[in-house]
C-alpha positions as CSV (number, residue, x, y, z in Angstrom):
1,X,118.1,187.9,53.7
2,X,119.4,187.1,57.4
3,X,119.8,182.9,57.6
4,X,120.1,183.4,61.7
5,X,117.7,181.4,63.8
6,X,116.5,182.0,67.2
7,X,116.9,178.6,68.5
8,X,114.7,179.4,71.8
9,X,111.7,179.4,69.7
10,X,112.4,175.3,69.1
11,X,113.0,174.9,72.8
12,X,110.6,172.1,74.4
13,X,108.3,175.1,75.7
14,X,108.2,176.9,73.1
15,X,107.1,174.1,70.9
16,X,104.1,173.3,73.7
17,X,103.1,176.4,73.4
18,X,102.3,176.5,69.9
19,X,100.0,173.4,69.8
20,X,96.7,173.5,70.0
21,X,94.9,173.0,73.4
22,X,94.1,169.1,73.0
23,X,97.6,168.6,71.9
24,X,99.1,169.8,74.8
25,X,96.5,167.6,76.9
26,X,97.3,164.8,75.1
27,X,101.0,165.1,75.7
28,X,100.4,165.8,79.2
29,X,98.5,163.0,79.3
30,X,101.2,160.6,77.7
31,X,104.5,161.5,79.9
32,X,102.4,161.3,83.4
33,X,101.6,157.5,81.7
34,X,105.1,156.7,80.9
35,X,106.4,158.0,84.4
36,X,104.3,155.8,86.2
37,X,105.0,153.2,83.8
38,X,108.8,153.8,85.1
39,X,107.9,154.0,88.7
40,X,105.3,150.6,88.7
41,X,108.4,148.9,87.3
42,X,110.7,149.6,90.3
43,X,108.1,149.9,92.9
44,X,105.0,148.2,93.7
45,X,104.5,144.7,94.5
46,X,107.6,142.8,93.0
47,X,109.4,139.3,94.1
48,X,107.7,136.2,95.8
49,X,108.9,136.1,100.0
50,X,109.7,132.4,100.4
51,X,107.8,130.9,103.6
52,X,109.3,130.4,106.7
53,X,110.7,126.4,107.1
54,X,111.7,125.2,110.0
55,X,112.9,121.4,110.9
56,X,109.0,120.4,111.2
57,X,108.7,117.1,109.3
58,X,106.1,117.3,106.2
59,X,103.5,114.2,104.8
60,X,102.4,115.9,101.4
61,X,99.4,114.7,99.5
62,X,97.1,113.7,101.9
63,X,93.7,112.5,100.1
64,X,90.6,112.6,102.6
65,X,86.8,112.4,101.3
66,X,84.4,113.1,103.7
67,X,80.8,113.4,104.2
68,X,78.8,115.4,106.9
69,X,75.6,116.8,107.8
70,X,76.6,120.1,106.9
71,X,80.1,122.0,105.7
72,X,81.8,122.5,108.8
73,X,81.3,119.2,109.8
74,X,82.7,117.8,107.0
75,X,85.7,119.9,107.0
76,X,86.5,119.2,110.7
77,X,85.8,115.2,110.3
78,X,88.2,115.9,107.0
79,X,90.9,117.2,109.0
80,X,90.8,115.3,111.8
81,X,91.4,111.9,109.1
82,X,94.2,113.6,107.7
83,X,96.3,113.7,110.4
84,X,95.5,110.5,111.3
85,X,96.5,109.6,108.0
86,X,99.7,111.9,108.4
87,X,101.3,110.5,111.2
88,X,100.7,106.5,109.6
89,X,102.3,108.2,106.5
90,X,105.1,109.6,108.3
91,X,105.9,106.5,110.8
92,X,106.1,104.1,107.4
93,X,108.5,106.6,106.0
94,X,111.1,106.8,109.1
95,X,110.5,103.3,109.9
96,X,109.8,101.3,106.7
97,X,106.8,99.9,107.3
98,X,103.5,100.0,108.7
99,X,102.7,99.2,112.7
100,X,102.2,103.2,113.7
101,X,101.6,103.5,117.4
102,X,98.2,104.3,117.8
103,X,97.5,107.9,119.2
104,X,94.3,109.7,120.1
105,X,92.9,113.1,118.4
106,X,94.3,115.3,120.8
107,X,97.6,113.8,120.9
108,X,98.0,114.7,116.8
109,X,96.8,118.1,117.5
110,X,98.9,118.5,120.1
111,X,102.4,117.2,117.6
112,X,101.3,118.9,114.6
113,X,102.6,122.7,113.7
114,X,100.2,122.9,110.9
115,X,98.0,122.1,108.2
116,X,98.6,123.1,104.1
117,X,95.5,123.3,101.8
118,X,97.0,121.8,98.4
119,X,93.7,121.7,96.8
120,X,89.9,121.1,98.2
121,X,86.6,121.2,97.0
122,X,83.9,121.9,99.8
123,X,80.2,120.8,98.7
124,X,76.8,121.6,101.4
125,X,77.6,118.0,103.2
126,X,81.2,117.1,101.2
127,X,84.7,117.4,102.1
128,X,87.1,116.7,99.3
129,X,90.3,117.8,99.7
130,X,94.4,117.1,99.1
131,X,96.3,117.9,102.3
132,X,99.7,118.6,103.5
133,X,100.7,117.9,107.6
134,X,103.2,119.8,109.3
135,X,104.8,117.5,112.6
136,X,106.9,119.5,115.1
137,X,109.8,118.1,115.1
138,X,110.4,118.9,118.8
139,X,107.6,116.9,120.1
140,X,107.4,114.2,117.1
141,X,111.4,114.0,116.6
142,X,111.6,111.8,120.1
143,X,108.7,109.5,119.3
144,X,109.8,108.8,116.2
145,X,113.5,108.3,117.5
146,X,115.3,110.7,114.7
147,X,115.1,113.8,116.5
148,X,118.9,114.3,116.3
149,X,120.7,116.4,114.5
150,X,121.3,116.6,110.4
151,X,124.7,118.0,108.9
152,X,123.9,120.3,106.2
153,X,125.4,122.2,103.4
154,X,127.5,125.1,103.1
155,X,124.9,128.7,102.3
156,X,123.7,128.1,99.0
157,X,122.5,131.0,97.4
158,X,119.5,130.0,94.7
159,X,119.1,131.6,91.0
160,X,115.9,129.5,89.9
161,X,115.4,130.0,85.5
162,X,112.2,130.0,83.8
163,X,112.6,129.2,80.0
164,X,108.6,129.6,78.5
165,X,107.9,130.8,75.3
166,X,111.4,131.4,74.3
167,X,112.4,133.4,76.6
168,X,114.3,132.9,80.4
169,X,113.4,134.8,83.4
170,X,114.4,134.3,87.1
171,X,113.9,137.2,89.3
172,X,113.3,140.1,86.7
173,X,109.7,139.7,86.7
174,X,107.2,137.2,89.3
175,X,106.5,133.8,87.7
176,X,105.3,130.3,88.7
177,X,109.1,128.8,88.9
178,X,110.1,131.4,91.6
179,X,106.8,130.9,93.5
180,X,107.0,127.2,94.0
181,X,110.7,127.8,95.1
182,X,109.3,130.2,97.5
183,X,107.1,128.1,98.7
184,X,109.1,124.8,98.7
185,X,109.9,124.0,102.6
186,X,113.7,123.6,102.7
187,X,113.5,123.2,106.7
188,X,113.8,119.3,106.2
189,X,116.6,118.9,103.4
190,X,120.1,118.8,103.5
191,X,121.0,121.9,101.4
192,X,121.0,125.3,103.2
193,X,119.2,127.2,100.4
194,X,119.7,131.1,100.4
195,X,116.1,131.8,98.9
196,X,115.4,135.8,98.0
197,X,112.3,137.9,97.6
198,X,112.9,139.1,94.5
199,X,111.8,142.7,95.7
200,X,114.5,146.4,95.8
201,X,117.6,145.3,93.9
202,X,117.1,141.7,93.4
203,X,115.9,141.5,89.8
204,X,118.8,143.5,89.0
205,X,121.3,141.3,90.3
206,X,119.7,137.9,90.1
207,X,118.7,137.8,86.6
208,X,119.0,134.6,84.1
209,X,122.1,136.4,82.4
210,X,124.0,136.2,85.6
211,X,123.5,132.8,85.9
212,X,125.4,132.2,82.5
213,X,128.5,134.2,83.9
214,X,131.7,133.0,84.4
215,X,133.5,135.7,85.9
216,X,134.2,135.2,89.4
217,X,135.1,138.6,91.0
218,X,131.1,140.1,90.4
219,X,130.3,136.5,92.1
220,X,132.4,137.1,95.0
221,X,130.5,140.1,95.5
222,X,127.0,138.8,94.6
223,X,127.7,136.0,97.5
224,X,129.1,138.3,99.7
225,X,126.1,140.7,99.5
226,X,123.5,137.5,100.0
227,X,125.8,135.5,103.0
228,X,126.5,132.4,100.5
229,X,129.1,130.3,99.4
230,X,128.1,129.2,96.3
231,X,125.7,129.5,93.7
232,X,123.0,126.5,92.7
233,X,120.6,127.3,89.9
234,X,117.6,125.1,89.1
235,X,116.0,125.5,85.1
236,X,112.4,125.0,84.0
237,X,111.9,124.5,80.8
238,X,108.6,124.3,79.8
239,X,107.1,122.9,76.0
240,X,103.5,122.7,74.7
241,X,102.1,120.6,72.6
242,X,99.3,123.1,71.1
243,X,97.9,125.6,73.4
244,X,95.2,124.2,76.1
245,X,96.8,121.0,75.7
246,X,99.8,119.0,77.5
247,X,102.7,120.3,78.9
248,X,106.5,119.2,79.3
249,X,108.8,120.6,81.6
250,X,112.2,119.8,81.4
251,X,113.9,120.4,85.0
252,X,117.6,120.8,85.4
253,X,119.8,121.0,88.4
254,X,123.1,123.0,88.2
255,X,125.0,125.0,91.0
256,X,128.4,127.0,90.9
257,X,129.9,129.5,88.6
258,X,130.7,127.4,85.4
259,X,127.5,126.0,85.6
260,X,128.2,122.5,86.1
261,X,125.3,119.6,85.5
262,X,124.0,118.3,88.5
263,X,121.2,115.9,86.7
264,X,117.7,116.2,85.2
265,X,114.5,115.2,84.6
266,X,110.9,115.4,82.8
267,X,107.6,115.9,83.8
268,X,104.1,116.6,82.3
269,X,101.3,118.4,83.4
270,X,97.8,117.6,81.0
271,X,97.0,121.7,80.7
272,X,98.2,125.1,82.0
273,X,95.9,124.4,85.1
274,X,98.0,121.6,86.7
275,X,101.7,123.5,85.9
276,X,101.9,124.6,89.3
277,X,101.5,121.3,90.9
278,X,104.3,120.4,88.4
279,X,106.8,123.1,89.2
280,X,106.2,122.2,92.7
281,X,107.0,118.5,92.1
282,X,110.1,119.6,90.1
283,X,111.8,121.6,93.1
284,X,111.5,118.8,95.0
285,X,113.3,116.5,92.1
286,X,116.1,119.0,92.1
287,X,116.1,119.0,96.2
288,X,117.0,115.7,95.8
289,X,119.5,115.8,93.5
290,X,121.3,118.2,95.2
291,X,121.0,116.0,98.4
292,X,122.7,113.0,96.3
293,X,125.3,114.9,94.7
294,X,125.9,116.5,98.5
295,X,126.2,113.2,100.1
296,X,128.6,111.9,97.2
297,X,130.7,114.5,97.1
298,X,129.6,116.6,94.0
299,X,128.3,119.7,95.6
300,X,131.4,121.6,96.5
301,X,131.6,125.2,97.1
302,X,134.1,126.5,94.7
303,X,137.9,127.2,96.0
304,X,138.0,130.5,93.5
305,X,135.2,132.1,95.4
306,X,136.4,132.0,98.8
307,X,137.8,136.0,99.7
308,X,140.6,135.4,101.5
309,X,141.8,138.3,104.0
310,X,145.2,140.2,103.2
311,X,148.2,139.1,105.6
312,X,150.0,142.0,107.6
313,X,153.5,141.5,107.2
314,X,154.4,143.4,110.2
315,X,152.2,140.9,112.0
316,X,153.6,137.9,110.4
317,X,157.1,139.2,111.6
318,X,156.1,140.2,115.1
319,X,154.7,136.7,115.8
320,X,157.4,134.5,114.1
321,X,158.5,133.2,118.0
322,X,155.3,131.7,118.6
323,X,154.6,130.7,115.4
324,X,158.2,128.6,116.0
325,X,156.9,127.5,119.4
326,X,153.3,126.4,118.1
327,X,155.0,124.4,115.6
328,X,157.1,122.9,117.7
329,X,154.5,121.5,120.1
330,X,152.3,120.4,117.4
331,X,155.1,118.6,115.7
332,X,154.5,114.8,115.3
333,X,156.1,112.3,117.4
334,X,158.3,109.8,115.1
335,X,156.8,106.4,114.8
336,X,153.2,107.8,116.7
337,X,150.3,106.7,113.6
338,X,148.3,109.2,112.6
339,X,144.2,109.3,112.5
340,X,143.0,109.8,108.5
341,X,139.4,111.3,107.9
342,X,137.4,109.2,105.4
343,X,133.6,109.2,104.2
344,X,131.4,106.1,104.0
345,X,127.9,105.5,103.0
346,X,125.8,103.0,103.9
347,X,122.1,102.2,103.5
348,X,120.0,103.2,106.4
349,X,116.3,101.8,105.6
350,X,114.7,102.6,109.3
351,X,116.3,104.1,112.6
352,X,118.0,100.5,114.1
353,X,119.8,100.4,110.9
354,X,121.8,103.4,111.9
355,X,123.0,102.7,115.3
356,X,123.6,99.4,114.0
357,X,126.2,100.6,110.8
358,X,128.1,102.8,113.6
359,X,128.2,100.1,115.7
360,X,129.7,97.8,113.2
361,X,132.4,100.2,111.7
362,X,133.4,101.2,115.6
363,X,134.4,97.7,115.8
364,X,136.4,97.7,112.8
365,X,140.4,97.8,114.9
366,X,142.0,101.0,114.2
367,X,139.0,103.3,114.2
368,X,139.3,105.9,116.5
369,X,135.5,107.3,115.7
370,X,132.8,107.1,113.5
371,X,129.5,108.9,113.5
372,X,126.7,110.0,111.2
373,X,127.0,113.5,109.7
374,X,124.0,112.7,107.1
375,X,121.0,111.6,107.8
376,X,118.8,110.1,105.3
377,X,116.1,107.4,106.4
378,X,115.0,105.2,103.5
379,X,118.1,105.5,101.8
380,X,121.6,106.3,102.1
381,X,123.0,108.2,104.7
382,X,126.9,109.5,105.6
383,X,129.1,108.6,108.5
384,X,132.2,110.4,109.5
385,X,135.5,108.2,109.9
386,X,138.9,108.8,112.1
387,X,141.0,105.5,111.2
388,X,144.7,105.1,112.1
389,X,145.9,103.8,108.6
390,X,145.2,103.9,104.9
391,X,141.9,103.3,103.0
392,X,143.3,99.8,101.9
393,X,143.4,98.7,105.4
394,X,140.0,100.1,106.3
395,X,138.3,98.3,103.8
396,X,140.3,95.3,104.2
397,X,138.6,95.4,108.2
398,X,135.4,96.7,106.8
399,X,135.1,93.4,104.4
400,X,136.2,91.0,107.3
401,X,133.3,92.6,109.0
402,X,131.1,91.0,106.3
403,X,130.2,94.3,103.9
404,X,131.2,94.2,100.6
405,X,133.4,97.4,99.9
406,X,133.7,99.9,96.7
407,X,136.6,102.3,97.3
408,X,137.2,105.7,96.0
409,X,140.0,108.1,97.4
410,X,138.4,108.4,101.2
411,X,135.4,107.5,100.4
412,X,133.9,104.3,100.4
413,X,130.5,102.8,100.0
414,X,129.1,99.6,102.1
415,X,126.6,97.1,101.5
416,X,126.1,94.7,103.9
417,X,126.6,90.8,102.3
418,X,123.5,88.9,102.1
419,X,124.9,85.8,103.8
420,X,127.2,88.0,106.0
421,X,127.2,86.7,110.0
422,X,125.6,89.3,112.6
423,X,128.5,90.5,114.4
């Protein structure tokens, strides 16, 4: 008896051959399903595009109730008392009060770049509706008096994290977490967010494992490839009670490489239907940690992830004469002071506030300049200081100015004494 096989009877043909009609169908059938299984997963529609922000200044929120003879009319009348609405919102928030100037229709129309639909219900001769106003900042910026510029951060690129279920996701697949960061307008804050699609290679290399990395050579690349120079990476977490009932979401701020704590904080949502609203309200929370711990000096980019470029030493030895003459000009004079950079923050509640802070630290003897780098109206902005001495002798003139004085390194923090004299 012969114990040789043909082995090209058991090739993958072979063995299709020899089923049965219906079988082979069926098989057929099942690989043409699994390849465009394969291909739906890297094609398709995939990743959120964020929305365009520009500096336009945004009044979210905007409740109108209105009723009409028909629809239309009631939409239009809605509108129209939104703005109106919007720009009394927007004048109590840069100035800290109420007291808008009063403007007609066509003047609102004419300042606002437009008009987001958060939520409305639209009856036969009812308007009901939640609003959001877009003001240009060009042609609001000037009547408002804070048209000037705002000192941002360094390109941040972001890495949001969905924990649901168990489970964390950030760009692999679409969820509600990178929607409301896509649709978050960034135009108005101080962080320069590097926002992605989520589309091509994206869920590849912005997954939620990378954000638990440490290493920083595949981060050096990852920035390089996206034009940032660090990382930030806001968490949801979201916990329900039962399902159909309340929801908690737990939302964390953290940026850089060894993922350091920023802050934190809860909300709650009463059902699945209002999680949206939530994650939107959450983005902004984080926003504005990130602003704090930008003005305060937490959010650094991280020395270890700057590529620096390789020094020629053929260069270095051609240029050693200048280099000798450069340093000799820029060489300090004996006994001339020298100007020291420091940071101060001080509470800027409405526009006068600001002018008035520079005015005060300008007259403080020894400072060369000062001058706002961060804006932040209705709270605490950041001025820029050149003083010829020490941080002991600029808060020793800063208190004889009347502000009390908490010092740390080069930066201090000013509060203006209750009883203090105007200067």
């Amino acid at each position: 008896m012969s114990l040789s096989l043909s082995f090209s009877r058991f090739s993958p043909r072979a063995v299709l051959r020899s089923l049965s009609r219906p079988a082979q169908i069926m098989i057929a059938v099942g690989i043409g399903l699994a390849a465009a299984t394969l291909v739906a997963q890297m094609e398709g529609e995939r990743g959120v595009p964020p929305i365009a922000s520009g500096g336009d200044f945004e009044v979210r929120g905007v409740r109108v109730d209105v009723a009409a003879k028909d629809a239309d009319s009631a939409r239009y009348a809605g509108w129209r008392m939104a703005q109106r609405q919007a720009w009394r919102m927007l004048w109590a928030r840069t100035h800290g009060g109420a007291g808008a100037p009063a403007l007609s229709d066509s003047q609102l129309e004419g300042m606002i770049s437009g008009v987001e639909i958060e939520s409305e219900q639209v009856g036969p001769t009812r308007y009901v509706a939640t609003l959001g106003i877009l003001f240009d900042r060009a042609r609001t910026g000037a009547l408002l008096g804070v048209s000037g510029n705002v000192m941002r951060s360094p390109p941040l690129l972001v890495i949001p994290v969905l924990w649901d279920g168990g489970s964390a996701v950030s760009y692999e697949r679409t969820n509600e977490w990178q929607k409301a960061w896509a649709r978050y307008r960034t135009g108005d804050s101080a962080i320069d967010y590097v926002r992605v699609a989520g589309s091509i290679a994206d869920p590849i290399l912005l997954n939620a494992g990378q954000a638990g990395r440490r290493g920083r050579l595949w981060w050096r690349v990852l920035l390089d490839q996206y034009g940032a120079a660090d990382v930030v990476v806001p968490i949801a977490r979201l916990d329900r009670s039962y399902p159909g009932g309340p929801v908690t979401g737990t939302f964390t701020a953290r940026y850089g490489p060894d993922d350091t704590l920023i802050g934190s904080v809860q909300l709650r949502a009463s059902n699945d239907s209002g999680i949206p609203q939530m994650l939107d309200e959450g983005a902004r929370r984080i926003d504005e940690m990130y602003i704090r711990a930008l003005n305060d000096g937490r959010l650094r980019p991280d020395p270890s992830l700057i590529i620096e470029e390789p020094v020629d030493p053929d260069t270095l030895g051609l240029e050693n004469t200048a280099d000798a003459a450069i340093e000799a000009i820029d060489a300090p004079i004996p006994g001339a002071a020298t100007a020291a950079g420091f940071t101060i923050q001080f509470d800027t509640p409405d526009v006068a506030s600001v002018g008035a802070g520079e005015a005060a630290v300008r007259a403080v003897p020894g400072v060369r300049s000062a001058a706002t780098s961060s804006l932040a109206l209705g709270g605490t902005s950041v001025m820029q200081v050149s003083f010829d001495g020490t941080a002991d002798m600029l808060r020793a003139g800063l208190q004889a100015r009347g502000y009390q004085v908490a010092a740390s390194g080069n930066t201090l923090r000013i509060v203006r004494r209750a009883s203090a004299p105007a200067q």
